[in-house]
C-alpha positions as a printed Julia matrix, in Angstrom:
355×3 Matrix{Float64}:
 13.8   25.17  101.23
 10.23  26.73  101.6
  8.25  26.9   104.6
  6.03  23.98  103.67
  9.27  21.74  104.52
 10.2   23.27  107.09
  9.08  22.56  111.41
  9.77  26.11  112.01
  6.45  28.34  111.34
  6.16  30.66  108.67
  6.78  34.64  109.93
  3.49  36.64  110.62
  3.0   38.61  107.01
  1.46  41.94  108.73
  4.16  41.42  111.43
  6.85  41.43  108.99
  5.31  43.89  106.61
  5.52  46.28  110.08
  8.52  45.5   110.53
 10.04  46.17  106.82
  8.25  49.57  106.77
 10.03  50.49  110.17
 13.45  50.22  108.47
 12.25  51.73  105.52
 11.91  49.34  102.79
  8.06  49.32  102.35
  6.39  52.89  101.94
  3.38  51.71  103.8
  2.79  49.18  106.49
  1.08  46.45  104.37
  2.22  44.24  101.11
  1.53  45.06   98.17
 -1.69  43.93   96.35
 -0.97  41.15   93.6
 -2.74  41.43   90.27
 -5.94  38.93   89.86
 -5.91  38.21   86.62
 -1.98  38.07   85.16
 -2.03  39.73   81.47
  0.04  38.22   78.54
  3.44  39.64   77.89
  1.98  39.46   73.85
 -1.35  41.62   74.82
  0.64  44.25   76.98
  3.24  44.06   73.77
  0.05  44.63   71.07
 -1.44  47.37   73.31
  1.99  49.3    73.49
  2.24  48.98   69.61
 -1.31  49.92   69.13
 -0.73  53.12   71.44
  2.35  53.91   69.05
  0.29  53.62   65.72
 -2.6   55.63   67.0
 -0.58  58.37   68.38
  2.02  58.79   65.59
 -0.43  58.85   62.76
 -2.49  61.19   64.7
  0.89  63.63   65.27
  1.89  63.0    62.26
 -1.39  64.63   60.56
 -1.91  67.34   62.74
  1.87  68.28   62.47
  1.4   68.18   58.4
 -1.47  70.67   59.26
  0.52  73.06   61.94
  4.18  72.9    60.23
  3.23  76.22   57.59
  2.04  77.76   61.04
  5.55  77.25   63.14
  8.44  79.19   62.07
 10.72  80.39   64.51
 11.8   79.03   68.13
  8.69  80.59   69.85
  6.38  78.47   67.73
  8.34  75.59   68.67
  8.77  76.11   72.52
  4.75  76.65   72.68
  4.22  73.24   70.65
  6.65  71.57   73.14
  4.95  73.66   75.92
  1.31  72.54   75.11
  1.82  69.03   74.44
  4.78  67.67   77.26
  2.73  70.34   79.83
 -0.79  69.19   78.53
 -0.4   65.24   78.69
  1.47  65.44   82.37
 -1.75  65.15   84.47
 -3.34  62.37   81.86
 -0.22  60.79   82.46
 -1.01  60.12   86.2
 -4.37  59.63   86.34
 -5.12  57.26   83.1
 -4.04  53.75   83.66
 -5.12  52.17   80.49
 -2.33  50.78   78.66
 -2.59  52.02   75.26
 -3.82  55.83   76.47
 -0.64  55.65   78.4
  1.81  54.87   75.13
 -0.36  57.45   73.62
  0.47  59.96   75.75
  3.39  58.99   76.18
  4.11  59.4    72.15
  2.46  62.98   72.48
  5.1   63.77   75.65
  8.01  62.71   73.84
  6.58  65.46   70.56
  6.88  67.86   72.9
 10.36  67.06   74.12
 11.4   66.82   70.83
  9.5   70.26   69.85
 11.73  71.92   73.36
 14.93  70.73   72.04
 14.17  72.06   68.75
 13.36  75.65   70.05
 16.3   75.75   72.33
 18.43  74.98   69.86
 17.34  78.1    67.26
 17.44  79.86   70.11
 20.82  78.98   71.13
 21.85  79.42   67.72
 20.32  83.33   67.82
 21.93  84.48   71.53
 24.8   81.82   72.01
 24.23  82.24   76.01
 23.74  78.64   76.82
 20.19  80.39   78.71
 18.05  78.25   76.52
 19.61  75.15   77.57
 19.47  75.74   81.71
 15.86  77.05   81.32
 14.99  73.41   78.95
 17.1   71.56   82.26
 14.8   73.25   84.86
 11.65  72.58   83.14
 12.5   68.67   82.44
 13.65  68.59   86.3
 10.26  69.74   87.07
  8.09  67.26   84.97
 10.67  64.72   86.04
  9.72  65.31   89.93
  5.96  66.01   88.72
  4.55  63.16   86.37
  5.06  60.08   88.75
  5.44  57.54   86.2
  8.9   55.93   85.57
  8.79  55.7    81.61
  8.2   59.53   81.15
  9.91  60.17   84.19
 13.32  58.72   82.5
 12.52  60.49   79.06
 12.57  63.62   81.31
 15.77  62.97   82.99
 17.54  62.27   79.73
 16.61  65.47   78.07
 17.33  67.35   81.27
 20.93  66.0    81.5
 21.35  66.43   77.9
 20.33  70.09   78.01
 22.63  70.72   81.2
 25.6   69.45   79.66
 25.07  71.31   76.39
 24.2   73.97   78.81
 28.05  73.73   80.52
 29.64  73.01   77.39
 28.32  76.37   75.73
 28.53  78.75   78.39
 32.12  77.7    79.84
 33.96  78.71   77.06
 37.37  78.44   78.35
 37.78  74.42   78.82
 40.78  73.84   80.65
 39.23  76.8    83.36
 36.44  74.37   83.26
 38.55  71.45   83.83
 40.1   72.81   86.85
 36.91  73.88   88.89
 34.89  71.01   88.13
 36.21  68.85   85.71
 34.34  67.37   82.93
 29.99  66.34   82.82
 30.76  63.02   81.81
 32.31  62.47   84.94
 30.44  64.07   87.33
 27.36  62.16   85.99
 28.9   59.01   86.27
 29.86  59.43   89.71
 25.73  60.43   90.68
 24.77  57.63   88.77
 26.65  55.57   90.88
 26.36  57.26   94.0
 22.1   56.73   93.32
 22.71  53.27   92.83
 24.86  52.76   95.94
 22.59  54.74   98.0
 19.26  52.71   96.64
 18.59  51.28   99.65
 17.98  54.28  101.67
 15.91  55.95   99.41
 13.84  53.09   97.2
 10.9   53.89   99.96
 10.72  57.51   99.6
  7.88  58.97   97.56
 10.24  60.24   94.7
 11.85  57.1    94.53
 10.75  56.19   90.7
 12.52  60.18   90.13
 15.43  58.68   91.72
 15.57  55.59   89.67
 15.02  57.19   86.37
 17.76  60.07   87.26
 20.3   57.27   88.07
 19.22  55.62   84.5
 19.54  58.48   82.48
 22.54  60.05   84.14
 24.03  56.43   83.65
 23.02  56.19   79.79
 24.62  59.64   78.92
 27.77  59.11   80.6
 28.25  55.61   79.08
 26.93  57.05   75.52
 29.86  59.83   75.85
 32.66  57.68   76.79
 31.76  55.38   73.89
 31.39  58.3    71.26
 34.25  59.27   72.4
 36.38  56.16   72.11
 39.68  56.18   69.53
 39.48  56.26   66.13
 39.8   53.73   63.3
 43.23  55.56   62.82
 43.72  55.15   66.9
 43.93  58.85   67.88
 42.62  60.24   71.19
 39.76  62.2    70.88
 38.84  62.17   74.45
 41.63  64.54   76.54
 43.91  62.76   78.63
 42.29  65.04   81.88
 38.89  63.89   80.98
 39.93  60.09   80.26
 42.05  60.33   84.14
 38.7   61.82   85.73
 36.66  58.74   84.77
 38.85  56.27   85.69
 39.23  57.84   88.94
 36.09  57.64   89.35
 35.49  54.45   88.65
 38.11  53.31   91.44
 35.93  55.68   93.69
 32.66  53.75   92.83
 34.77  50.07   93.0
 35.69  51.04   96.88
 32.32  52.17   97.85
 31.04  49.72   96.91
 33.52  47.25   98.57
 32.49  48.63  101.85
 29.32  46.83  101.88
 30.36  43.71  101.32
 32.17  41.57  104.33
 36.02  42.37  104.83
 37.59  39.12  104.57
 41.12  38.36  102.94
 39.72  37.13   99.67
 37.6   40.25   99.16
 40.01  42.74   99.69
 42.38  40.93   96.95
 39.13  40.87   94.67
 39.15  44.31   95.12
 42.8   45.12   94.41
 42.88  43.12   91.5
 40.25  45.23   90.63
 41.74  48.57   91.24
 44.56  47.06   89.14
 42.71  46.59   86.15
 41.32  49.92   86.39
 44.72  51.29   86.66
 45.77  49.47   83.54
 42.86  50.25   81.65
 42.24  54.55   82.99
 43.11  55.6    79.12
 40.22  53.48   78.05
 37.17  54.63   80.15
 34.75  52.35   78.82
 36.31  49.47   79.95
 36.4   50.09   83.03
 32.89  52.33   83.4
 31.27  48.66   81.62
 33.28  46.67   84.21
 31.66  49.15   87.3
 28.39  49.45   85.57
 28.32  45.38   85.8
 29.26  45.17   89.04
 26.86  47.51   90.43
 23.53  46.18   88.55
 25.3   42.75   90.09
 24.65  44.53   93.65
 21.92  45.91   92.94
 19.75  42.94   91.13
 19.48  45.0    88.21
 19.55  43.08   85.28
 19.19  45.65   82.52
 22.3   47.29   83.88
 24.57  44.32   83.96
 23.58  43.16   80.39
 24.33  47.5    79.4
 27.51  47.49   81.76
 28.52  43.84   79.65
 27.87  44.98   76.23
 29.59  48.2    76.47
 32.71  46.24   78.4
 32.75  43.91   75.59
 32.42  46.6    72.71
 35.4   48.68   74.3
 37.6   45.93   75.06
 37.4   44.84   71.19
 37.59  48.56   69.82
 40.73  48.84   72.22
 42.31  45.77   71.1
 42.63  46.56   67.45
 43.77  50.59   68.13
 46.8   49.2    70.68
 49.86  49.57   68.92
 50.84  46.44   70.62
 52.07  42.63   69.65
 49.85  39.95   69.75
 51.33  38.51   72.87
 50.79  41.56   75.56
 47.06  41.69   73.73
 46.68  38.41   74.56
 47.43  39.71   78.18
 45.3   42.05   78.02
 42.26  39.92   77.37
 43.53  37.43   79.88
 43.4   40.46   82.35
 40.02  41.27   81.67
 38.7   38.16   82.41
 40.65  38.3    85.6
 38.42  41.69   85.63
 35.2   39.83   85.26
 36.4   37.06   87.69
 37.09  39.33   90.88
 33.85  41.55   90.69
 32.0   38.18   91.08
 34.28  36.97   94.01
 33.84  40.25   95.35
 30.15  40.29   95.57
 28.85  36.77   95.24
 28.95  35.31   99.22
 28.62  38.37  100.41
 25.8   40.14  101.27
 25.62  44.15   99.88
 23.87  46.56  102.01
């Protein structure tokens, strides 16, 4: 029930406003200013595609003009240089929505024209330099341009280029595999680690950094373990160290984040049925990384993560079912244990409260 149907009087706003800032879930001492006049889903949706249109056509022609005049990876890195370095301040100051999509179209050209020049000139030294040098400079327009669209654009190409940049320059594997195991992994486990941890940072200034960091590292993990699934013929293609190192991951990110709900009896058996079906299911990563990436945009009243973390359960499940080399029967169990799966992350954090 609202206060208007309530005896009890409403709480002081500026009072409580103090009061949330003190504990560090406002970044200033006062609530945010509404919008006056609320602007149609449709026109923000027309001004996006008009920024598009405007700023491909316009790329597109002066590219047509510029492409006899780029023609080795130096050209390329100053195209991606000049535009992604030339649109960052724009970026923060213009608030217009279609300038915004428009520079936002140029930024992502000059992405695109980076990953292009490190790549011819990984191709010409085979170092992996390119790549580290393409991470840094994406890890500095990611904490620069304070705007969470570009902001996850740069975060994706920076984890991109510093897992090409591992892959290249390790060139021994299993030494690899023994000092630090495999990217996949270790991104997962940040992702998650940034989304368990939201509440102590979502007031800091580089909080939108944060956000987009945790998105990106979360896409490229999830994107790998479902490249990476078996097979139409059902052969492993990812290693059975790499496949072990997710799933123990995933039981890592389960238990965190079963310390912030209450401890009562029928939470800790939601939580070792969980770890069961994790157990069951460590040879087939994106089961369970869709199963923790549901249950932690659950927690974390994120809904874009818990319709990802569903569609990539539901996609592995179904890829998994036809490669098992099993009868009908134990694949019936299977499915019936997955919806035990989906069952016991909502027991585990629906009454309770998640810190």
């Amino acid at each position: 029930m609202s206060w208007p149907f309530l005896s009890a009087p409403a709480p002081d706003a500026a009072a409580l406003a103090a009061e949330l800032h003190a504990v560090g879930h406002l970044r200033v001492a006062a609530w945010p200013a509404a919008p006056e006049t609320p602007v149609s889903r449709w026109i923000v949706a027309l001004q996006i595609l008009g920024g598009w249109l405007a700023a491909v056509f316009l790329l597109g022609f002066v590219g047509l003009g510029l492409a006899p005049l780029v023609h080795d990876a130096g050209g390329w890195i100053v195209v991606g240089l000049l535009l992604s370095a030339g649109v960052a301040w724009p970026l923060q100051r213009v608030k217009n929505t279609v300038w915004r999509q428009f520079l936002l179209v140029v930024a992502l050209a000059g992405h695109g024209a980076l990953i292009v020049g490190a790549v011819m000139t990984q191709a010409n030294h085979d170092n992996g330099l390119s790549y580290f040098i393409l991470a840094l400079y994406e890890a500095a327009l990611l904490a620069w341009v304070a705007w969470r669209p570009h902001r996850l654009v740069a975060a994706l190409v920076a984890g991109g280029a510093l897992a090409a940049a591992l892959t290249v320059t390790v060139g021994d594997r299993h030494a690899f595999m023994l000092v630090a195991g495999w990217w996949a992994a270790l991104y997962w486990l940040a992702a998650g680690l940034l989304w368990l941890g939201e509440p102590r940072w979502q007031a800091q200034r580089l909080a939108d950094a944060l956000a987009a960091l945790a998105c990106a590292l979360a896409l490229l993990s999830l994107g790998f373990a479902l490249l990476e699934l078996p097979d139409v013929l059902g052969r492993d293609v990812l290693p059975r160290f790499d496949r072990g190192l997710l799933a123990a991951v995933n039981a890592v990110l389960i238990v965190l984040l079963a310390r912030a709900v209450s401890r009562d009896a029928r939470h800790l058996a939601a939580v070792a049925l969980l770890l069961a079906a994790l157990g069951a299911t460590w040879n087939a990563p994106a089961v369970g990384m869709g199963g923790v990436a549901l249950a932690l945009g659950f927690a974390r009243g994120r809904p874009w993560l818990m319709w990802l973390g569903g569609a990539v359960l539901v996609y592995g499940v179904s890829r998994f079912y036809y490669d098992l080399h099993l009868s009908l029967l134990l694949k019936s169990g299977l499915m019936v244990l997955g919806g035990a799966l989906l069952l016991a992350v909502r027991a585990l954090l629906g009454p309770g409260e998640v810190s």
